[in-house]
ROPA-252438 format. One record per residue (C-alpha): residue number from 1; residue in three letters; x, y, z. Coordinates in nm, 3 decimals. Example, Ala and Ser with C-alpha at 12.3 -4.5 7.8 and 13.67 -1.06 7.14 Angstrom:
BEGIN
<k:1	r:ALA	X:1.230	Y:-0.450	Z:0.780>;
<k:2	r:SER	X:1.367	Y:-0.106	Z:0.714>;
//
This chain:
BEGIN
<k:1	r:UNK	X:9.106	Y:9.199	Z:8.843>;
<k:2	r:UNK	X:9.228	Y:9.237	Z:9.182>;
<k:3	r:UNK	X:9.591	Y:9.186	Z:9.091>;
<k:4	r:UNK	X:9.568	Y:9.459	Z:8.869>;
<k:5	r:UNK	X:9.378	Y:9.707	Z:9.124>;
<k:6	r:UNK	X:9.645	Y:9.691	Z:9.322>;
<k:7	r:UNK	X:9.888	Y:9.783	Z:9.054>;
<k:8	r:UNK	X:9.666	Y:10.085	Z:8.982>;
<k:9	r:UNK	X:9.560	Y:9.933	Z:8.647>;
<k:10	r:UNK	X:9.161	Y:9.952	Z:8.588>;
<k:11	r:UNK	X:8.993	Y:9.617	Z:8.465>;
<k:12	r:UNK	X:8.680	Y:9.595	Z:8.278>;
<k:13	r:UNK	X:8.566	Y:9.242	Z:8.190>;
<k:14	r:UNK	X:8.412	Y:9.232	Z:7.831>;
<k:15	r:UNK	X:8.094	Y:9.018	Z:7.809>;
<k:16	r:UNK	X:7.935	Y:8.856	Z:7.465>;
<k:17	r:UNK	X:8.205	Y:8.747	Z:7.293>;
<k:18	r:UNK	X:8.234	Y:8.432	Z:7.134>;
<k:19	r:UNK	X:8.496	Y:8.198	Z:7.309>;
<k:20	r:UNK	X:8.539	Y:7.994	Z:6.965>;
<k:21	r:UNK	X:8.594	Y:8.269	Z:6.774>;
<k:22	r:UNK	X:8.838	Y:8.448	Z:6.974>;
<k:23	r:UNK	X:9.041	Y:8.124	Z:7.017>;
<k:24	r:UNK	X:9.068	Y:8.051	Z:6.647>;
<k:25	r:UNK	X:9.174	Y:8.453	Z:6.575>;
<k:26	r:UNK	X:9.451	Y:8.423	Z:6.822>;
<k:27	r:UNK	X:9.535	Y:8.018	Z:6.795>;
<k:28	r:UNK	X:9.469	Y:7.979	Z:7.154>;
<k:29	r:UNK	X:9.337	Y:7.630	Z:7.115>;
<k:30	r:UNK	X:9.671	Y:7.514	Z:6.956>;
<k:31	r:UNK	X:9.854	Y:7.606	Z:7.298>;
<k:32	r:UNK	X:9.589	Y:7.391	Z:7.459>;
<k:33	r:UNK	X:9.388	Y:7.687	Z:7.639>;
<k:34	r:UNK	X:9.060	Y:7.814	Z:7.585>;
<k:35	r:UNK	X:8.905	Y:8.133	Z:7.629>;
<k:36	r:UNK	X:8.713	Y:8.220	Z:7.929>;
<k:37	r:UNK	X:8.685	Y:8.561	Z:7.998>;
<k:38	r:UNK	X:8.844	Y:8.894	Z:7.792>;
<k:39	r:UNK	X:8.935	Y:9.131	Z:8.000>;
<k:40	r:UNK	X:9.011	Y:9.552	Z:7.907>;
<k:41	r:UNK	X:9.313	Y:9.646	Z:8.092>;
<k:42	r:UNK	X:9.496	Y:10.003	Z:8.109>;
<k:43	r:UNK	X:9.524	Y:10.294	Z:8.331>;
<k:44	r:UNK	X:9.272	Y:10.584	Z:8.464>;
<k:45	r:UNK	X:9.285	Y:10.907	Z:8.283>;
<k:46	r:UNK	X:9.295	Y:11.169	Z:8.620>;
<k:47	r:UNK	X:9.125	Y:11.445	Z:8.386>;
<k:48	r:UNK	X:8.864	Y:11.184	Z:8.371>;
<k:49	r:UNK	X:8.812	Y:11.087	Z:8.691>;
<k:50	r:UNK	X:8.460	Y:11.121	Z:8.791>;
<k:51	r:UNK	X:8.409	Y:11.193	Z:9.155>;
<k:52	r:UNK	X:8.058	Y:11.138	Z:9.164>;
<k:53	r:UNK	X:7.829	Y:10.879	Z:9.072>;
<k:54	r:UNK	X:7.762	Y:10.825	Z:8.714>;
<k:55	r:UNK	X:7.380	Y:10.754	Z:8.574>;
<k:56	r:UNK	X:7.254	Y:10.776	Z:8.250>;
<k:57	r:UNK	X:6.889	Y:10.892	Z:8.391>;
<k:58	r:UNK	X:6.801	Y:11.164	Z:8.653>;
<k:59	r:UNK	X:6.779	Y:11.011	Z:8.993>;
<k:60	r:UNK	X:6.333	Y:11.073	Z:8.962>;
<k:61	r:UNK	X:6.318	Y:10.889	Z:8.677>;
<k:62	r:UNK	X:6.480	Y:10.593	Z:8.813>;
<k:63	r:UNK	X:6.303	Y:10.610	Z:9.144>;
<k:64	r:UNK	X:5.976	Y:10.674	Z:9.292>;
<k:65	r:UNK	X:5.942	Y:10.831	Z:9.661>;
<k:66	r:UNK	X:5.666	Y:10.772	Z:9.867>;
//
């Protein structure tokens, strides 16, 4: 992930897949690898670049001040 970050390609490591399943799709085990991590690789849209922080809830419902 940091080799690509500092080719300007964003990473986004994919959790919940099944290892076994992926390796029999692509015949990974037949190379003699396995399958431990998938990874989403491509580059930033800049019309989608957020520039502020992104939350799916209003900042008072996620926190209480006292």
């Amino acid at each position: 992930m940091m080799a690509a970050a500092e080719l300007g390609v964003e990473a986004m490591p994919l959790e919940g897949f099944d290892p076994t399943s992926v390796d029999k799709a692509f015949k990974i085990r037949e190379t003699g690898h396995t399958t431990t991590v998938l990874l989403a690789l491509g580059y930033p849209d800049p019309a989608k670049v957020y520039n502020s922080p992104i939350s799916r809830f209003e900042t008072d419902q996620l926190f209480t001040f006292v």
